[in-house]
PLY file of the C-alpha trace (Angstrom):
ply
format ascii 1.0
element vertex 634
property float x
property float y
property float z
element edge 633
property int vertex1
property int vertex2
end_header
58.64 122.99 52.41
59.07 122.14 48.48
55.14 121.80 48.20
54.49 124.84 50.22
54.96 128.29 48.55
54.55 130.52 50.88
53.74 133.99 51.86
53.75 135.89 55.09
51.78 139.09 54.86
52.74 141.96 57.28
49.22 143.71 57.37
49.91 147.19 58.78
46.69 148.63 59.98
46.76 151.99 60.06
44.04 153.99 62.45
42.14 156.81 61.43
40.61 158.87 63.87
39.97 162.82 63.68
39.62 164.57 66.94
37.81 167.50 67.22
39.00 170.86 67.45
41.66 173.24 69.53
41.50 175.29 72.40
39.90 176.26 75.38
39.65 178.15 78.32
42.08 177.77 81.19
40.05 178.68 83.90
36.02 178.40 84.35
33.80 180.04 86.62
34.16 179.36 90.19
30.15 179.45 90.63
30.24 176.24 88.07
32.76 174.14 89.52
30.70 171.61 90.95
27.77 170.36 89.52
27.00 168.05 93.04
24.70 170.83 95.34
23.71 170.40 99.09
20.18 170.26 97.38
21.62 166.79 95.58
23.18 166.42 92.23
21.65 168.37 89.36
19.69 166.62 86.58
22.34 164.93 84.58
22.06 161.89 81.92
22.65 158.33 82.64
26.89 158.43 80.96
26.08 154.94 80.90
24.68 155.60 77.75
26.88 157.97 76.10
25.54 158.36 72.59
27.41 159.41 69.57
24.47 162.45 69.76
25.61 163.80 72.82
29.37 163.76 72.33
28.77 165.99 68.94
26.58 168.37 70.85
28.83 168.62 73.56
31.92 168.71 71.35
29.42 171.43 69.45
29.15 173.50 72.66
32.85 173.26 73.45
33.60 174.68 69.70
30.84 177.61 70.37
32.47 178.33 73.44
36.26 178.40 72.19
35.11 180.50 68.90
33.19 183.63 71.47
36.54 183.23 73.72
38.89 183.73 70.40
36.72 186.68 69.34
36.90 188.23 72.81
40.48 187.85 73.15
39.75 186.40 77.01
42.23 183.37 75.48
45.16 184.04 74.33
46.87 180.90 75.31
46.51 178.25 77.58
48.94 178.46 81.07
51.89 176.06 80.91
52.07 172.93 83.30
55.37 172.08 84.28
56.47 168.66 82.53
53.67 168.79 79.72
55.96 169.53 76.76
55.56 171.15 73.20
55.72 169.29 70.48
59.32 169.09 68.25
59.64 168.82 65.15
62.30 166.21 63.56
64.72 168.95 63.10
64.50 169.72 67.02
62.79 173.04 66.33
60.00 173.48 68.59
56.92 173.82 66.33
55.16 177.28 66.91
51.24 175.39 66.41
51.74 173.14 69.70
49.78 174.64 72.83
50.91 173.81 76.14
48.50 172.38 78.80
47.03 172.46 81.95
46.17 169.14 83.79
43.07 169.99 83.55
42.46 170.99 79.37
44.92 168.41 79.01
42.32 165.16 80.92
38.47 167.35 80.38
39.34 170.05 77.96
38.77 170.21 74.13
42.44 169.16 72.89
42.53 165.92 71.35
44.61 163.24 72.40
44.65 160.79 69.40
46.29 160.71 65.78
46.04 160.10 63.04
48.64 158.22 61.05
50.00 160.36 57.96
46.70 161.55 56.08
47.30 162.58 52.26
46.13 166.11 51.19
43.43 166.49 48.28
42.28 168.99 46.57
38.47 170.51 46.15
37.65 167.36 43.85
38.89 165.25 46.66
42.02 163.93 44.50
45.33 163.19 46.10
47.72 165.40 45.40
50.34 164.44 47.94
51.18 163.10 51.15
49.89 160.97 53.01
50.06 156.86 53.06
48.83 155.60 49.98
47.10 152.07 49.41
48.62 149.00 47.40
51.59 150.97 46.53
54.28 148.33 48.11
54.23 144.67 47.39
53.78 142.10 50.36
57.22 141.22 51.62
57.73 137.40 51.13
59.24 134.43 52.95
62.88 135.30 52.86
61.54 137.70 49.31
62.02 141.09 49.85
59.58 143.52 48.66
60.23 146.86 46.90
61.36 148.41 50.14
63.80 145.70 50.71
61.16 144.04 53.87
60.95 140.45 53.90
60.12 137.64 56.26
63.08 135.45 56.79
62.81 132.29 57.61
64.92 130.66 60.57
67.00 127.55 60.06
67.07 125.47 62.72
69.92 123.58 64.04
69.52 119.97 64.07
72.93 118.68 65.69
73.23 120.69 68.40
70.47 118.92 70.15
69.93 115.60 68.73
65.75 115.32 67.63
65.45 118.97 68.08
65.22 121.70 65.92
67.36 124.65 67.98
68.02 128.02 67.45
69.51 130.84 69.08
67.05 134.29 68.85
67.91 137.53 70.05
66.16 140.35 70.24
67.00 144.02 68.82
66.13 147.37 67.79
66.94 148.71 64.87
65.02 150.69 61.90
63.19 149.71 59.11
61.00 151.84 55.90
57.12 150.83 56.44
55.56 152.05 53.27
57.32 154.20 50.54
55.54 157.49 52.03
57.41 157.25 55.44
60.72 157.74 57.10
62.21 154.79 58.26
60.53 153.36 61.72
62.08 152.78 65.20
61.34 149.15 65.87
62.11 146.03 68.01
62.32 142.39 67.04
63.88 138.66 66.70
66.70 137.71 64.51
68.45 134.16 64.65
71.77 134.60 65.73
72.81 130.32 64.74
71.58 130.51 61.40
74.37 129.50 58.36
73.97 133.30 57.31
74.00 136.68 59.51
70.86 137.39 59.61
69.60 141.15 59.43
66.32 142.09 61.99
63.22 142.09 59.75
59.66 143.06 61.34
57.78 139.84 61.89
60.55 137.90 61.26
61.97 135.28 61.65
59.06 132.40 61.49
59.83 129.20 62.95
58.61 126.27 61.20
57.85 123.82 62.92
56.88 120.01 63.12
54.31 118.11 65.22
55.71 116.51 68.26
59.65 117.48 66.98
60.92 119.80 69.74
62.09 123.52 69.58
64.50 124.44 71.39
65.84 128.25 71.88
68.18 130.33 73.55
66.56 133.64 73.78
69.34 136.52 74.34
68.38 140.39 75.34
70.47 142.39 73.05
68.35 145.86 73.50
70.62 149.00 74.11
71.31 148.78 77.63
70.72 152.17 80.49
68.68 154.80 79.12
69.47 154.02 75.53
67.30 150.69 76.22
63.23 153.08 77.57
60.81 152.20 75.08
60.55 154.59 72.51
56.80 155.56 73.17
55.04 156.09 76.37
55.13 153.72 79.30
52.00 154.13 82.11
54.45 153.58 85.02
51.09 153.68 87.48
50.38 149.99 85.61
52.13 147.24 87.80
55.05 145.74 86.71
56.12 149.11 84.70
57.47 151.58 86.73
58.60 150.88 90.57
59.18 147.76 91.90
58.52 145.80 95.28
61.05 147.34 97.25
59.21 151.14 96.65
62.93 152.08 95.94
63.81 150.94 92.25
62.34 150.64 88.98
61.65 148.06 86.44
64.32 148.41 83.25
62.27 149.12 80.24
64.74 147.13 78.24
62.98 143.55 79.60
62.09 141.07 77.15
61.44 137.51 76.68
59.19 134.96 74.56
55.66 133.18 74.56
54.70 130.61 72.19
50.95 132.03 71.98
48.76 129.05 71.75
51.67 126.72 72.25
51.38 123.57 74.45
54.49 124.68 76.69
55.26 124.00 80.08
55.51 126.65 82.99
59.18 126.77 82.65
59.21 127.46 79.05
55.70 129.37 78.78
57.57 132.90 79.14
55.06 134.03 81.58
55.32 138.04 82.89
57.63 137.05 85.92
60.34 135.39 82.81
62.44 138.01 81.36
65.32 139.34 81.42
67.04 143.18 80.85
70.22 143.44 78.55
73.62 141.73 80.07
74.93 145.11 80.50
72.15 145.99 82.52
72.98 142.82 84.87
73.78 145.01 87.98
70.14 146.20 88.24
67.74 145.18 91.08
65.64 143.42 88.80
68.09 141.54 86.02
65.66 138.73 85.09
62.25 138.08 86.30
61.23 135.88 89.64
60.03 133.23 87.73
62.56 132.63 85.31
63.48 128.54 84.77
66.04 126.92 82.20
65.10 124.10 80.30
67.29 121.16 82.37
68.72 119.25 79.74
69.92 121.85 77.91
73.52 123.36 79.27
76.31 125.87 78.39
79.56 126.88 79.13
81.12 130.05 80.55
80.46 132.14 77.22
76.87 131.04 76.62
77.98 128.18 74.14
75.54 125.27 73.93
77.15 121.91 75.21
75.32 118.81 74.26
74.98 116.51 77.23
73.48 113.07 77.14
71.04 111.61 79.23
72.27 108.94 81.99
71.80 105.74 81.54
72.68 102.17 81.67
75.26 102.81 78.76
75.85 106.19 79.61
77.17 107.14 83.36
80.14 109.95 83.16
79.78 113.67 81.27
76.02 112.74 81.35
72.29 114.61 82.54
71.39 114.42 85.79
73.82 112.78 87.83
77.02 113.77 85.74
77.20 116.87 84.37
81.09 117.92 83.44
82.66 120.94 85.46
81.77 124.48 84.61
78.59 123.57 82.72
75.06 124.89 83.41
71.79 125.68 82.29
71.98 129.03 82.95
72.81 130.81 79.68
74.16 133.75 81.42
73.21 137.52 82.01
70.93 138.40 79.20
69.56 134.94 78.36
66.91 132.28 78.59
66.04 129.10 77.57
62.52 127.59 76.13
61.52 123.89 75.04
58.36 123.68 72.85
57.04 120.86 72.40
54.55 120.81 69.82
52.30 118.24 70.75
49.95 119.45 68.63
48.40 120.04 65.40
49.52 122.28 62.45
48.00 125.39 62.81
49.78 128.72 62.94
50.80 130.72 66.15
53.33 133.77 66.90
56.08 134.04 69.37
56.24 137.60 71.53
56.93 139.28 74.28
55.16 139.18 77.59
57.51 140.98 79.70
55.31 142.21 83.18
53.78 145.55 83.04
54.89 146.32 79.37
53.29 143.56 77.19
51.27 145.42 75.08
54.43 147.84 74.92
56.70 145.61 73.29
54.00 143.94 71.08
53.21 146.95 69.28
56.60 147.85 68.68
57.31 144.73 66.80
58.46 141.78 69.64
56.29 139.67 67.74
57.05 136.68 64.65
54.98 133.84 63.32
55.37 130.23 64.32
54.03 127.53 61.89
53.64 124.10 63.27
52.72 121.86 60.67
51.71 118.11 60.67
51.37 114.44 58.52
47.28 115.49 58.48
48.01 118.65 56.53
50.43 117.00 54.56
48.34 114.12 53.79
45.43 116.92 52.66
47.50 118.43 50.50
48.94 115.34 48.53
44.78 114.44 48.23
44.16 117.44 46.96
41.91 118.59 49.30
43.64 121.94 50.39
45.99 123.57 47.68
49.84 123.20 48.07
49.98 127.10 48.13
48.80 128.80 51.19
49.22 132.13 52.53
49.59 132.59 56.52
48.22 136.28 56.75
49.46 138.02 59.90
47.26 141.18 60.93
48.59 143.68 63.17
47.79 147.52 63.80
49.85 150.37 63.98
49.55 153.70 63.79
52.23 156.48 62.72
53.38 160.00 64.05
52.19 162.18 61.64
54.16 165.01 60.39
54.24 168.69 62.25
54.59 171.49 59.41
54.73 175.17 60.65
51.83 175.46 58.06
49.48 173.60 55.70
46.41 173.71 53.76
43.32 173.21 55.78
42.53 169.03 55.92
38.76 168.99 56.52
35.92 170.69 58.18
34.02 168.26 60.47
30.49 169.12 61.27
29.25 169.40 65.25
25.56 170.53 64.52
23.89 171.17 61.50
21.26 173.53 63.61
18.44 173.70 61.64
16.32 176.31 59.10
18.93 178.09 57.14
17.91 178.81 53.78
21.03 178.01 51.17
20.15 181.62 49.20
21.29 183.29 52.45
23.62 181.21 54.18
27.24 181.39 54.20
30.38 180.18 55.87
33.74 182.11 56.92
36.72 179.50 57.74
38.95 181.24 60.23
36.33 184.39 60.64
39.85 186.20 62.92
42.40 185.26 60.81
44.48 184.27 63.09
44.84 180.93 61.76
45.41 181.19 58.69
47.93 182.78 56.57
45.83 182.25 53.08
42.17 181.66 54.65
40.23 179.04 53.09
36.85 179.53 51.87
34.05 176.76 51.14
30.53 176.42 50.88
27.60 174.92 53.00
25.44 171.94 51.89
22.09 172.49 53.34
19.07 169.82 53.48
16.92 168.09 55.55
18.42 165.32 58.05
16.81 163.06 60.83
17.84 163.72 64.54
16.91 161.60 67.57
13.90 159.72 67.65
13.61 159.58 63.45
12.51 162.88 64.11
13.00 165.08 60.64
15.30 168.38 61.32
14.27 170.85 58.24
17.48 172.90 56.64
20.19 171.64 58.68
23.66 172.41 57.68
25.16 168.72 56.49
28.62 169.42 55.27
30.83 172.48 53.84
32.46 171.36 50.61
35.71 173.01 50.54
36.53 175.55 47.38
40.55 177.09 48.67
42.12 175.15 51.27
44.41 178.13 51.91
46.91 177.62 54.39
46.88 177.05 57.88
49.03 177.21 61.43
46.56 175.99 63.51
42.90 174.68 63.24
40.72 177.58 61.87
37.01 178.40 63.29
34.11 178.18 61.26
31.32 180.19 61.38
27.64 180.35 59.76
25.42 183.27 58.56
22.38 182.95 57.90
21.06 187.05 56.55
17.46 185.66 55.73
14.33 186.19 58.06
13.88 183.89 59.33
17.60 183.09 59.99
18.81 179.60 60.00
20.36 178.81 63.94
22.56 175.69 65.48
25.26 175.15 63.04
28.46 174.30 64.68
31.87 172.97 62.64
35.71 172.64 63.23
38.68 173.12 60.80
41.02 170.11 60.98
45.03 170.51 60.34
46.48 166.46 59.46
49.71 168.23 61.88
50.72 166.52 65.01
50.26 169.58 66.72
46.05 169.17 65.97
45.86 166.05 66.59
47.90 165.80 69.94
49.66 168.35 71.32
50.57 166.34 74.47
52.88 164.52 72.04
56.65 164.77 72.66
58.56 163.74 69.68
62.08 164.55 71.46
61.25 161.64 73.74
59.13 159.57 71.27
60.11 160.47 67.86
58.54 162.38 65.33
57.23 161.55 62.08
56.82 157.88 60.37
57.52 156.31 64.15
55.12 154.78 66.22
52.20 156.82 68.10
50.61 155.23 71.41
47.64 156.56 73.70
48.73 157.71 76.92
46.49 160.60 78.42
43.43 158.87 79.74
40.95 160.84 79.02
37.39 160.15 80.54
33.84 160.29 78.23
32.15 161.99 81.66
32.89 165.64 82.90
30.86 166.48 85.95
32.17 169.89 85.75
31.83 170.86 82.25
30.92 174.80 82.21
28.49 173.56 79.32
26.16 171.82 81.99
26.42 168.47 79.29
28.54 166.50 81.93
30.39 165.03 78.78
33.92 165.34 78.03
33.71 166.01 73.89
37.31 164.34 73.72
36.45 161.60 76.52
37.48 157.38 75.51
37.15 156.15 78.52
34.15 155.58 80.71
35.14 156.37 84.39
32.59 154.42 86.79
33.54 156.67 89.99
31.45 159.38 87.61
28.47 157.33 86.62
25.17 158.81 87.27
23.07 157.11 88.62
25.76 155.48 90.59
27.52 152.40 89.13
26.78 149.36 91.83
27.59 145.76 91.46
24.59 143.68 90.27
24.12 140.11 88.26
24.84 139.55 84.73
22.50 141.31 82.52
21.14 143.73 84.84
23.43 146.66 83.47
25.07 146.87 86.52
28.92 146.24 87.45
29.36 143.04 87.44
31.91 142.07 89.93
35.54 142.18 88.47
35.02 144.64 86.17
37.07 147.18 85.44
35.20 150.61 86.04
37.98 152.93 84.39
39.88 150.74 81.31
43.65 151.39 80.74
43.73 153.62 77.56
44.20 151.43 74.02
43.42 151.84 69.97
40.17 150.72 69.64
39.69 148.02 67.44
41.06 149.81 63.83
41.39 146.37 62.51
38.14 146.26 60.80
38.69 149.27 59.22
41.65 149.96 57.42
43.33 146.50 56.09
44.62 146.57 53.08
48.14 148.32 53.01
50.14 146.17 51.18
49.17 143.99 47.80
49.20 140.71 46.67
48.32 139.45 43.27
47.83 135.57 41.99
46.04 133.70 39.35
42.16 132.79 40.57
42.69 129.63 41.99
42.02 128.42 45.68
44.13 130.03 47.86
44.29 129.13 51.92
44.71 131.75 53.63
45.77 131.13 57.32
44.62 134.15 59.63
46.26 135.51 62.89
45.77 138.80 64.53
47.85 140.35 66.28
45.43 143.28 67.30
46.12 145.28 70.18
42.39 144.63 71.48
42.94 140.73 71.20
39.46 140.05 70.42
39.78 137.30 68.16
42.87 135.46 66.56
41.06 133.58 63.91
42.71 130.34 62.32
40.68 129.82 59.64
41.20 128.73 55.72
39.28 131.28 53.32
38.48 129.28 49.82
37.55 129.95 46.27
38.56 133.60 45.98
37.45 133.48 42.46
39.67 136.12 41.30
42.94 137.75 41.17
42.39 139.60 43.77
44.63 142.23 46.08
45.04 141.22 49.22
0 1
1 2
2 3
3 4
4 5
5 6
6 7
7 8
8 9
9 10
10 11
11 12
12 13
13 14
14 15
15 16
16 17
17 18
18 19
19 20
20 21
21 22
22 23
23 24
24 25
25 26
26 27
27 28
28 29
29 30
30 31
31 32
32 33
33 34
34 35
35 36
36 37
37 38
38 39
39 40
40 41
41 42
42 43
43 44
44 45
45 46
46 47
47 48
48 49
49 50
50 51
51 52
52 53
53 54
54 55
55 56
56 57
57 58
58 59
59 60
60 61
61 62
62 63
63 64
64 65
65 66
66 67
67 68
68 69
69 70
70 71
71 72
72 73
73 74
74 75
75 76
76 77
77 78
78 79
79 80
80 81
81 82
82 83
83 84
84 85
85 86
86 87
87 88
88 89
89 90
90 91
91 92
92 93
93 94
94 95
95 96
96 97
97 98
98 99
99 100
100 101
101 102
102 103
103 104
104 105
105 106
106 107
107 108
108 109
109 110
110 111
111 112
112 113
113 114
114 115
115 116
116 117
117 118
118 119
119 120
120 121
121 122
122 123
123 124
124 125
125 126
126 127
127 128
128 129
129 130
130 131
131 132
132 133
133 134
134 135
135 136
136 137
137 138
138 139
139 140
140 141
141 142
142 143
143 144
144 145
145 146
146 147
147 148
148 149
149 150
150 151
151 152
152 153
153 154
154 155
155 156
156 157
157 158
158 159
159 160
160 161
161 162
162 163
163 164
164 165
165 166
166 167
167 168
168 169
169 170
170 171
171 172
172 173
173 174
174 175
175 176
176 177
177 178
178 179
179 180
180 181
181 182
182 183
183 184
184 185
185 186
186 187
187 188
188 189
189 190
190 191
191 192
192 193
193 194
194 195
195 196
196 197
197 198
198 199
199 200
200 201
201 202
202 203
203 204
204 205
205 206
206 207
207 208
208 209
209 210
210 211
211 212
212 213
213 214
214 215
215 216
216 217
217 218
218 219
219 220
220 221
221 222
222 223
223 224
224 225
225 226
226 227
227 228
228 229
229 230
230 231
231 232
232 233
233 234
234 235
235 236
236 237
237 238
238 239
239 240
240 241
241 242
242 243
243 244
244 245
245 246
246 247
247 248
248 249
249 250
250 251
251 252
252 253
253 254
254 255
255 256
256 257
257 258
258 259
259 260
260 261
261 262
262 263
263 264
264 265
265 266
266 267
267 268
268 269
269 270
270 271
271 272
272 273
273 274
274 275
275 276
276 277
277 278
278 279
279 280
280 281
281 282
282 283
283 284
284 285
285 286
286 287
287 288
288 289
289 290
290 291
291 292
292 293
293 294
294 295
295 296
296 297
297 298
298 299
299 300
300 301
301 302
302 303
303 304
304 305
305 306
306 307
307 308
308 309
309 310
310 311
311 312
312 313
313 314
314 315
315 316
316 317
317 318
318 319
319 320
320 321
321 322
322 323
323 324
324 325
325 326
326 327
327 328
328 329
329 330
330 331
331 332
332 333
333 334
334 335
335 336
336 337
337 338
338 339
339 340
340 341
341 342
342 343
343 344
344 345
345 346
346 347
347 348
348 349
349 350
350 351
351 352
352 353
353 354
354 355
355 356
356 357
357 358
358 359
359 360
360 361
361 362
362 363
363 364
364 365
365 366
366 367
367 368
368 369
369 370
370 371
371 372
372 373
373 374
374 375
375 376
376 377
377 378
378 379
379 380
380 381
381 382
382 383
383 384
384 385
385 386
386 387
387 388
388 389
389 390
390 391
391 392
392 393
393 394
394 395
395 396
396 397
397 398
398 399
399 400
400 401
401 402
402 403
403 404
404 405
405 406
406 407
407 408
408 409
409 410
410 411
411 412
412 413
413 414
414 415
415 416
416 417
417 418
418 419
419 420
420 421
421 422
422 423
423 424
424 425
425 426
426 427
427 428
428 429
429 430
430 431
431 432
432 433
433 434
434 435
435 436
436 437
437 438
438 439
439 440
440 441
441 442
442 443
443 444
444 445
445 446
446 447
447 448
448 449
449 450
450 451
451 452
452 453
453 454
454 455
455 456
456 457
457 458
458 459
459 460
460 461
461 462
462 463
463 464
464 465
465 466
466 467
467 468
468 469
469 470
470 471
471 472
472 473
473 474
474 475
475 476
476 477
477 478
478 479
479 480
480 481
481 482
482 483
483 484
484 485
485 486
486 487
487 488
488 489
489 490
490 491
491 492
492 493
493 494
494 495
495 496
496 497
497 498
498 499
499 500
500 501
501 502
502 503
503 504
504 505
505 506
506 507
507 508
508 509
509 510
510 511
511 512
512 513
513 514
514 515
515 516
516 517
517 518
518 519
519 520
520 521
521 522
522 523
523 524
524 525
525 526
526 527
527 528
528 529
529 530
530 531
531 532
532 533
533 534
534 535
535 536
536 537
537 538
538 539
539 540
540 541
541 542
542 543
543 544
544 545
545 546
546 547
547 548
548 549
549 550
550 551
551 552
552 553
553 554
554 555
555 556
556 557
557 558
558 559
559 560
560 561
561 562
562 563
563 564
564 565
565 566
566 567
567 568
568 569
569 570
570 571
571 572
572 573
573 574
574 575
575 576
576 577
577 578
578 579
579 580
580 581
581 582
582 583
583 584
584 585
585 586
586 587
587 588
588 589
589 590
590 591
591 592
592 593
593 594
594 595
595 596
596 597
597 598
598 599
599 600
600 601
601 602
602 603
603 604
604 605
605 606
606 607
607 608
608 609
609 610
610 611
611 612
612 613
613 614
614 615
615 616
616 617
617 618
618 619
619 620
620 621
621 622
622 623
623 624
624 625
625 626
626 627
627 628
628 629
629 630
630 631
631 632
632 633
């Protein structure tokens, strides 16, 4: 390590989405609840090809439709559904701004069900005055070098005696809390932590990294030390309808959400040691369950312990070896079970240096445990990376960048100024002498009601086709205060009067963003938010006659018009194995929003070895970037 200064960078992506709009009617009209006639199915669009076009104009007809209901009074508020809860705020106080739900405005209505991670507020000029989570404001945490928020990376130590030409260690996993960024709360989080090292070792996210050697073996005892009963459900929402998280085979009892074990991703592992979803194992105090460790679960056979877990070397038999030895000897009240709560893995690293992570793949709840931080970085290094840099030919200093997204439970104020106004439709022909707006038109909203004014100019629409006078944005003058998302509404008094505008008022509150969130059971602000209402892009039954669903992610094929059938690659059709409805995930924010942390060095090569931990798993590059040029923040 003395010619490798190293760096691991904890790359918290944080995804930005904003969801149109609040509420709408409970009910619809009976003589529009199916679009599907004896006379055949109405004229409806191929939601194969949902375009960004029609989701705005049928998010644009859904904000039309809740503004006339508001100034009616038909809706007040939407019925309660048993077991859909209001949102909490972190002092327990139920927030007034969170709207209860029916099953059906909660899968096709026009409430959101995504957030944003803590957005900062600006004023008119667009400067941040507060909130929010800034950029480059925290230093990378280093390689056993804590940052400015006291995270670092520490590195594991491995025990060399223990098992003689491995490196062994003894990793646990735990939950515990740690600050992500100077503008949140401390974060509910689980992870590793070496439990052998020559120091206690406190849980770090990330951490530890293993470094490794080519074709020296790793050897670990892997103990469950998650809070045990009901203290041990994941601390955001588990699909129990996805095998493997809710009930088991017997159709009587339930998988623990405390399970947990480890994969060497992109390791060169046997099945024994691979940590497969059938390996894992709950807490020891949860050893009494129906499911205490998974079906598949193997020890490592030459590695055994005593009655309390300890780790008892035991040679291999031989011609100079034939009592207290492995197979055919083994002393008394030795195994290779570990006991309740633990596993063994053997790596073997037959292969070259390149840098992998170690995480969870517990069945049903992978992705779960992932994204709340069962995940650290595993560098295998080897004499042909050695040998390239003592030519020269790659710098000693490198920097193994780890990429993973998250984003954060954004706070849920009684009140606050007005975020943004997103625009649905900028209609078309409004002449800017004669056109205003009115944010929050009722006043219901709004407690100080913000004002703004329209920007008005020609656009293109569909087709390249030119759309004269459209409304393109409202530029905010008083962002006033707010409870709850404020309507906007345009006027235009000229003759001929401008027509087709549509816009929303967004809130940066939890309650705006989802209001299907329950921070009692998932924690409020600065924790960790995770979809879990699937809600479908198609909406057969939309009053609107669109067929969309404005707030729709998901495509569901049993809704496809024309009719989805299976056909050969390239024909547009399902191809066989496909999945026609796709569990619900954050899509792919890893592109966008990077840089979170900052880095700073002289402008000299410097490696940088790249890993993603991305919840969409597209791509997990390993590649060297070169000749920066500059100091540059990373």
């Amino acid at each position: 390590m003395s010619k490798f200064v190293r760096f691991m960078i904890s790359g918290i992506v944080l995804v930005s989405f904003l969801s149109a709009s609040q509420a709408q009617s409970a009910k619809r009209p009976a003589s529009q609840n199916n679009n599907m006639t004896a006379m055949g199915p109405a004229p409806q669009m191929q939601m194969r090809k949902i375009t960004n076009a029609q989701r705005k104009a049928a998010a644009g007809k859904a904000a039309q439709r809740r503004a006339k209901e508001r100034r009616s009074g038909a809706v007040a508020r939407p019925k309660a559904q048993v077991g859909i809860k209001a949102n909490v705020m972190a002092s327990g106080i139920s927030a007034p701004v969170g709207p209860a739900l029916t099953l059906d405005q909660l899968y096709f209505g026009t409430y959101p069900n995504f957030a944003n991670s803590p957005l900062p507020q600006t004023d008119v000029n667009g400067t941040v005055i507060g909130g929010g989570i800034r950029k480059f404001v925290d230093s990378l945490p280093g390689l056993n070098s804590p940052n400015n928020l006291g995270q670092q990376i520490p590195v594991a130590v491995p025990d060399t005696t223990t098992f003689p030409g491995s490196d062994y260690y003894v990793i646990a996993v735990q939950q515990y809390q740690e600050q992500m960024h100077s503008d949140l709360p401390p974060t509910t989080l689980r992870g590793y932590v070496q439990l052998n090292g020559p120091t206690q070792m406190t849980p770090h996210y990330l951490g530890p990294l293993i470094i490794a050697q080519k074709d020296v073996p790793v050897r670990i005892k892997f103990v469950n030390l998650l809070p045990t009963g009901t203290g041990g459900d994941l601390f955001i929402p588990v699909d129990k309808t996805v095998m493997g998280a809710g009930m088991g085979p017997d159709g009587m009892s339930s998988y623990l959400e405390s399970r947990a074990t480890l994969h060497l991703h992109g390791g060169n592992t046997h099945w024994i040691s691979d940590g497969t979803p059938h390996q894992w194992t709950v807490p020891a105090g949860d050893a009494a369950t129906t499911y205490p460790k998974g079906v598949s679960t193997a020890y490592v056979p030459d590695m055994f312990f005593d009655s309390m877990g300890t780790a008892v070397p035991v040679p291999k038999c031989g011609a100079k070896v034939t009592t207290g030895c492995w197979p055919d000897a083994v002393p008394d009240g030795l195994s290779n079970d570990p006991g309740p709560g633990a596993m063994t893995f053997y790596y073997t690293n037959q292969q070259s240096a390149r840098l992998m992570f170690y995480h969870d793949h517990a069945y049903g709840i992978t992705r779960l445990n992932v994204y709340v931080g069962e995940a650290a970085g595993y560098l295998l290094q080897d004499p042909t990376e050695a040998a390239l840099v003592n030519t020269g030919v790659i710098p000693a200093t490198q920097i193994p960048l780890i990429i993973q997204d998250k984003t954060f439970v954004p706070p849920n104020p009684a009140a606050t100024p007005l975020h943004s106004i997103g625009m649905l439709s900028g209609g078309q022909d409004y002449n800017p002498a004669t056109t205003t707006v009115t944010i929050d038109p009722t006043g219901r909203a709004c407690s100080v009601q913000p004002t703004g004014v329209p920007v008005i100019g020609d656009t293109l629409g569909d087709f390249g086709l030119v759309i004269p006078s459209a409304v393109l944005s409202v530029t905010i003058t008083n962002k006033g205060m707010c409870s709850s998302a404020p309507d906007v509404a345009f006027a235009d008094s000229g003759v001929p009067a401008g027509a087709g505008a549509a816009a929303f008022g967004s809130l940066a509150t939890l309650a705006e963003q989802d209001p299907t969130w329950d921070s009692a059971l998932w924690g409020g602000e600065g924790n960790l938010w995770f979809p879990h209402v699937y809600m479908p892009n198609q909406y057969p039954d939309n009053p609107d006659g669109s067929n969309m669903n404005p707030m729709g992610r998901l495509a569901y094929g049993m809704w496809f018009w024309p009719p989805m059938v299976v056909g050969p690659p390239g024909s547009g059709q399902l191809i066989h194995g496909d999945v026609a409805c796709p569990t619900a995930a954050i899509p792919n924010p890893g592109i966008c929003r990077i840089k979170t942390f900052s880095l700073k060095f002289q402008p000299t090569s410097k490696p940088l070895r790249l890993s993603s931990l991305l919840l969409d798993n597209l791509g997990e590059p390993g590649v060297f970037l070169d000749n920066l040029g500059s100091a540059t923040d990373g």
